[in-house]
C-alpha positions in Angstrom: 9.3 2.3 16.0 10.0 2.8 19.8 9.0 0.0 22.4 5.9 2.7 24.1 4.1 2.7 20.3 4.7 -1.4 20.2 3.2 -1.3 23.8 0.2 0.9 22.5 -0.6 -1.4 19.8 0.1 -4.5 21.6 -2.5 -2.8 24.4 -4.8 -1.7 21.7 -5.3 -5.5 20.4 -5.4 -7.1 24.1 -8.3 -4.5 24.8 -10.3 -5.5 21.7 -9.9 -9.3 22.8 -11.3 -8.6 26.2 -14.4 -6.8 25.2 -15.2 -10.0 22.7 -15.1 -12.3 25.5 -16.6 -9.9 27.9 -19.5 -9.5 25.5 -19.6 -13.5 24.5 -19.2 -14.5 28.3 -22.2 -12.2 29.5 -24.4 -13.2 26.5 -25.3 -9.8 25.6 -28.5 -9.3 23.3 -29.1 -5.8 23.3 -29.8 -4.7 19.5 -26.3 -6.6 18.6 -26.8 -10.1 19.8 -23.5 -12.1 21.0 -25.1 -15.1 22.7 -24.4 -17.2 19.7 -20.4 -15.9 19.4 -18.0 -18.1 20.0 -15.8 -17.0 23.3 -11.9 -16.0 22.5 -10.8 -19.4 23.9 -13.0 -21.2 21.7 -11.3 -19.6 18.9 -7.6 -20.1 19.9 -8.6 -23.7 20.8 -9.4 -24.6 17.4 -6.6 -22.2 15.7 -4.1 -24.4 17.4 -6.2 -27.2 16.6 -6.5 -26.6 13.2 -2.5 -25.2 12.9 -1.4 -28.7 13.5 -3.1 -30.3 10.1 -1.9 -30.2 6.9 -5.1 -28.7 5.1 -5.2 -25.4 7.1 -1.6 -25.1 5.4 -2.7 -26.1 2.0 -5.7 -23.5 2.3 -3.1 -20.6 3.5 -0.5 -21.8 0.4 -3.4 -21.8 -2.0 -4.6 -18.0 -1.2 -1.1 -16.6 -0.8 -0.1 -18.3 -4.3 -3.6 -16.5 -5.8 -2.9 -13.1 -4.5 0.5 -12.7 -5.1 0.0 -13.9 -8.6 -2.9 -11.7 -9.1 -1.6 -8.7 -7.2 2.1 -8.7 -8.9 0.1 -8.5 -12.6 -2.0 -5.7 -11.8 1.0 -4.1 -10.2 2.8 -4.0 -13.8 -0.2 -3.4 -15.5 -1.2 -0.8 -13.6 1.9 1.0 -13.7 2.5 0.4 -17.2 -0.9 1.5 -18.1 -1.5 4.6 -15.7 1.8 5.9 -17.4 0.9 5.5 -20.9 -2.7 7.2 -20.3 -1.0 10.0 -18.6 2.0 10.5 -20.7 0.2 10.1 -24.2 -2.6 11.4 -25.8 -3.5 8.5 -27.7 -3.5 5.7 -25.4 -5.9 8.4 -23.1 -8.2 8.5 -25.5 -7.8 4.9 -27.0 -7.9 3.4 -23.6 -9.0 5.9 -21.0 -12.9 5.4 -21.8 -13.2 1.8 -21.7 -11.7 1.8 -18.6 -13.7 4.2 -17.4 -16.4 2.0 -17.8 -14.8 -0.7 -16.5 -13.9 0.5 -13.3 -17.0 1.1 -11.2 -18.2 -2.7 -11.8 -17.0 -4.5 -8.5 -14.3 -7.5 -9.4 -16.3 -10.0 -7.4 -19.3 -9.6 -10.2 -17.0 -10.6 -12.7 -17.3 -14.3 -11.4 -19.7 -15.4 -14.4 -17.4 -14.1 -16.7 -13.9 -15.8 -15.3 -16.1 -19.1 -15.4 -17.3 -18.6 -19.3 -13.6 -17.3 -19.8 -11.4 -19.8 -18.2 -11.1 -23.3 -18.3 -10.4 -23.7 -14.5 -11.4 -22.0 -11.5 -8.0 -21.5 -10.1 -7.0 -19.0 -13.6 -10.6 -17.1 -12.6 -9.8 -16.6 -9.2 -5.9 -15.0 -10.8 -8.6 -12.9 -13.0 -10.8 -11.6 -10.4 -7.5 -10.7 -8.1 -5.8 -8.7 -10.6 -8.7 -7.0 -11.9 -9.5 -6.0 -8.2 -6.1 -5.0 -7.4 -5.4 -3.3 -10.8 -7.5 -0.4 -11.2 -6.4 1.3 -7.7 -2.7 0.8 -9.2 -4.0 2.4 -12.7 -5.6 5.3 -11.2 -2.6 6.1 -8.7 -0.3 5.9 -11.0 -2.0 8.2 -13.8 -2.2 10.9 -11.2 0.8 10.6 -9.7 2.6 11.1 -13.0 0.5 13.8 -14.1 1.0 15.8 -11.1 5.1 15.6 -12.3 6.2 19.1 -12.6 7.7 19.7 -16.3 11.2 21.2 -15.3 12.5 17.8 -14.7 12.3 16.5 -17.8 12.9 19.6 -19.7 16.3 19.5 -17.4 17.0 15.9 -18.7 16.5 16.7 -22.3 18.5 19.5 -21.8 21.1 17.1 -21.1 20.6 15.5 -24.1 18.4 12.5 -22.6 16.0 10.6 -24.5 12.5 9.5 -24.0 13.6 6.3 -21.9 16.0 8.1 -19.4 13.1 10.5 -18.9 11.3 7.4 -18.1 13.1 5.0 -16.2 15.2 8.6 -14.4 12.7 10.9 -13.9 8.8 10.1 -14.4 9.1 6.4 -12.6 11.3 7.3 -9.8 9.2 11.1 -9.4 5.8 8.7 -9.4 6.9 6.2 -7.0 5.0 7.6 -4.0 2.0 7.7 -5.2 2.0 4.3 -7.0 3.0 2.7 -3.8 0.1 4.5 -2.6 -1.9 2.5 -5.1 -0.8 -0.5 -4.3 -1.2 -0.1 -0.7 -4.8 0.3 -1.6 -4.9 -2.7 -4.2 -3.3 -4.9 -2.1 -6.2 -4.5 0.5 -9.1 -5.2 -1.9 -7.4 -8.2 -3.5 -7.4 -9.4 -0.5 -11.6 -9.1 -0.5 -11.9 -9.8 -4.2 -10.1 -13.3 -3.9 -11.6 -14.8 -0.3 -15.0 -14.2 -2.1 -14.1 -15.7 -5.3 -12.9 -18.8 -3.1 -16.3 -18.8 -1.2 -18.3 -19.0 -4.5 -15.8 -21.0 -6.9 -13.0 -21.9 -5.2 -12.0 -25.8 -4.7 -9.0 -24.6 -2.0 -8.7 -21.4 0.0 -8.9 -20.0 3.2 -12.0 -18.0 1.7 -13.3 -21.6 0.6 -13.1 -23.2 3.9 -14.5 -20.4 6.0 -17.3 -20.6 3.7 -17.2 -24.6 4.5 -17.6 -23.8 8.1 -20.0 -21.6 7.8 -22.2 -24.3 6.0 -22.0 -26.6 8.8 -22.4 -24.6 11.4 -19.3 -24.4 13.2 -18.5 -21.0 14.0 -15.1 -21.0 15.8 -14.0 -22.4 12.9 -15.3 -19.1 11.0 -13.8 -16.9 13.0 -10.4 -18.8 12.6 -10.8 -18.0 8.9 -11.6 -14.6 9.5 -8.1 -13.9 11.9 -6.1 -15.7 9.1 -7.6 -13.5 6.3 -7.2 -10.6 8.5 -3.1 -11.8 9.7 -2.7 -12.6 5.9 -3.6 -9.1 5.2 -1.8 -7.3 7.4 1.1 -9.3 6.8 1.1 -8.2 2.8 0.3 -4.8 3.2 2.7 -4.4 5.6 5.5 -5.6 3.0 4.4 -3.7 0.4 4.6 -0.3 2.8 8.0 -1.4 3.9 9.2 -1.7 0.1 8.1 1.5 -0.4 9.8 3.2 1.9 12.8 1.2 0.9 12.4 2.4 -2.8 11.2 5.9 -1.7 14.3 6.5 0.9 15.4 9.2 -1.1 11.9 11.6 0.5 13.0 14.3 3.3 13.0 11.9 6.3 10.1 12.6 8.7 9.5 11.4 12.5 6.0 10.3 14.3 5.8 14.0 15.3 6.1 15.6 11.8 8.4 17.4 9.8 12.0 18.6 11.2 11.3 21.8 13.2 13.5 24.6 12.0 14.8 25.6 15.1 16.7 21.5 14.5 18.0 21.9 11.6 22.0 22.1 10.3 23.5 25.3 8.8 26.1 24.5 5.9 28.4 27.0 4.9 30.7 27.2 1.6 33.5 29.5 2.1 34.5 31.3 -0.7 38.7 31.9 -1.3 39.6 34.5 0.2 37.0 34.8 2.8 36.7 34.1 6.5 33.7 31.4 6.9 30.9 32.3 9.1 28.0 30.2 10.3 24.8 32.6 10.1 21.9 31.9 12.1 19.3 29.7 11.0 16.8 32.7 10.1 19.3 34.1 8.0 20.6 31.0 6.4 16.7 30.4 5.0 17.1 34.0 3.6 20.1 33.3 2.0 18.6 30.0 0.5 16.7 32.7 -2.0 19.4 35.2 -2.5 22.5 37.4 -1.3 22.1 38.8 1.6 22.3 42.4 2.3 26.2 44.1 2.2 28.0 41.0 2.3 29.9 41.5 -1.0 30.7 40.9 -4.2 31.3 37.0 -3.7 28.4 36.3 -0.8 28.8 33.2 1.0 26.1 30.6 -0.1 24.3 28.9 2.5 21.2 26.3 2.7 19.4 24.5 5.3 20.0 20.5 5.6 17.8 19.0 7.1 19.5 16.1 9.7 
C-alpha cells in the first residue's frame, strides 16, 4: 500500500475524531443529542488510564482466547461441512435441512440453551462464537465448491488420481477464495455474537466490562470498550484477509486500479526449430492465444499473453 492511501486513511480517521469532539464540545441536541457524550479527551484519558491496570489486560486475554477458540472451530467445521453438502448427495440431504433451519436463528438467542447445555459460562460463550462464526463459513464454502468447473477433476482422474487428491489438489485449493470470503464475514460477527454473550453471561470480557460501565454510569469508560472491541476487530479481520492472500497468491495479481490493461502486458514467444522467432503485437498475440494465425505455416509459432 503506497504512503498517499496510508495518508487517506490516517486523514479519514483524524476527521471522524474531530467531528465527535466538535459535536460533544458544542453540546448539540438537534434530533441526535450529544450533550451527554463524553469529549475525545475524556476517552483517551481513561484508555491510558485504564491501559496501565492489569484487569483491562485480563478482559482483552479473556475475549481474544473466546474468539479465537470459537472462530478456528467453526472455521473447520464449516469447511468440512460446506464441502460434504456440496460434494455429496447424502450428507445434502441428511444435513442440508436442519441446517437450513438452523441458520436464520441469531447465535446470541442461543444463550438459554449454552446455559442448560454447558456446565460453565466460559464453554457457552465458545458455543455461541462458533455457531455465529460457522454458518457464514458453511454457506461460503458450499457455494464456492459448487461453482468448481468439472474439467479439473475429470483432468485429475484422468491422471489416475483418486478421490483425496481431487480433494486436498483440486476442490480445496479451487475453493479457497471464496471460503476466505466466509471467514472474512464470520470473523466479523463473532466478534458481535461473543461481546453480547459476555454482556449477558460473561464473568470476564471486554463485552462484560463495557456492560459493567454502562451499569454505573460511567460512559468514557463505555466508549473505551467500544474502541477496543472495534481495534480487536479490525485487528483479526485484518489477519485473516492477509492469510488469504498468502494462501490465494497463486490468483492473477491485480493493482488498486484493476486488472492489468492489455496495452501492459508481456508477449512470449516459443520458437519452433527451424524458424526465425518473431515477437507479434499484442493484438495478434491474443489471436494466437485461440489458434494459428493466418499463412504462417505448417509449424505456427505459439504465443500467449503473460500477464507481468
Amino acid at each position: 500500500m503506497t504512503g498517499g492511501r496510508w495518508l487517506l486513511r490516517a486523514a479519514s480517521l483524524g476527521a471522524a475524531l474531530l467531528l465527535w469532539q466538535g459535536l460533544t464540545s458544542l453540546d448539540v441536541n438537534l434530533w441526535l443529542r450529544f450533550e451527554q457524550f463524553p469529549m475525545v479527551g475524556e476517552v483517551a484519558g481513561a484508555f491510558t488510564e485504564r491501559a496501565g491496570t492489569g484487569p483491562f489486560w485480563q478482559d482483552l486475554a479473556s475475549s481474544l482466547r473466546r474468539i479465537v477458540t470459537g472462530f478456528a472451530l467453526a472455521a473447520v467445521l464449516g469447511v468440512a461441512v460446506g464441502t460434504a453438502i456440496a460434494r455429496s448427495r447424502i450428507a445434502a440431504d441428511v444435513l442440508g435441512p436442519l441446517l437450513e433451519v438452523l441458520r436464520p436463528v441469531p447465535a446470541i438467542a442461543l444463550v438459554p440453551v449454552a446455559i442448560l447445555l454447558f456446565p460453565s459460562n466460559e464453554q457457552g460463550i465458545v458455543f455461541i462464537t462458533c455457531t455465529a462464526a460457522f454458518f457464514p463459513v458453511l454457506v461460503s464454502t458450499r457455494h464456492a465448491v459448487g461453482a468448481l468447473t468439472p474439467v479439473w477433476e475429470e483432468a485429475v482422474l484422468t491422471m489416475g488420481g483418486g478421490r483425496a487428491r481431487i480433494l486436498f489438489s483440486v476442490v480445496l485449493p479451487g475453493a479457497l477464495p471464496g471460503i476466505f470470503g466466509g471467514l472474512s464475514v464470520g470473523i466479523g460477527v463473532a466478534w458481535i455474537c461473543v461481546i453480547s454473550a459476555e454482556m449477558i453471561s460473561g464473568e470476564y470480557g471486554v463485552g462484560y466490562r463495557t456492560w459493567q460501565d454502562y451499569t454505573v454510569i460511567d460512559y468514557p469508560g463505555v466508549f473505551v470498550g467500544m474502541v477496543t472491541i472495534g481495534a480487536l476487530g479490525w485487528l483479526t479481520s485484518t489477519a485473516v484477509e492477509r492469510a488469504g492472500r498468502r494462501l490465494t497468491r497463486w490468483l492473477p495479481a491485480r493493482d488498486s486500479s484493476g486488472p492489468v490493461p492489455a496495452s501492459a502486458a508481456r508477449t512470449r514467444t516459443w520458437r519452433v526449430p527451424g524458424r526465425s522467432p518473431r515477437t507479434p503485437h499484442p493484438a495478434t498475440a491474443r489471436a494466437g492465444a485461440t489458434g494459428p494465425r493466418s499463412g504462417s505455416g505448417p509449424f505456427p509459432e505459439q504465443t500467449r499473453e503473460v500477464t507481468p
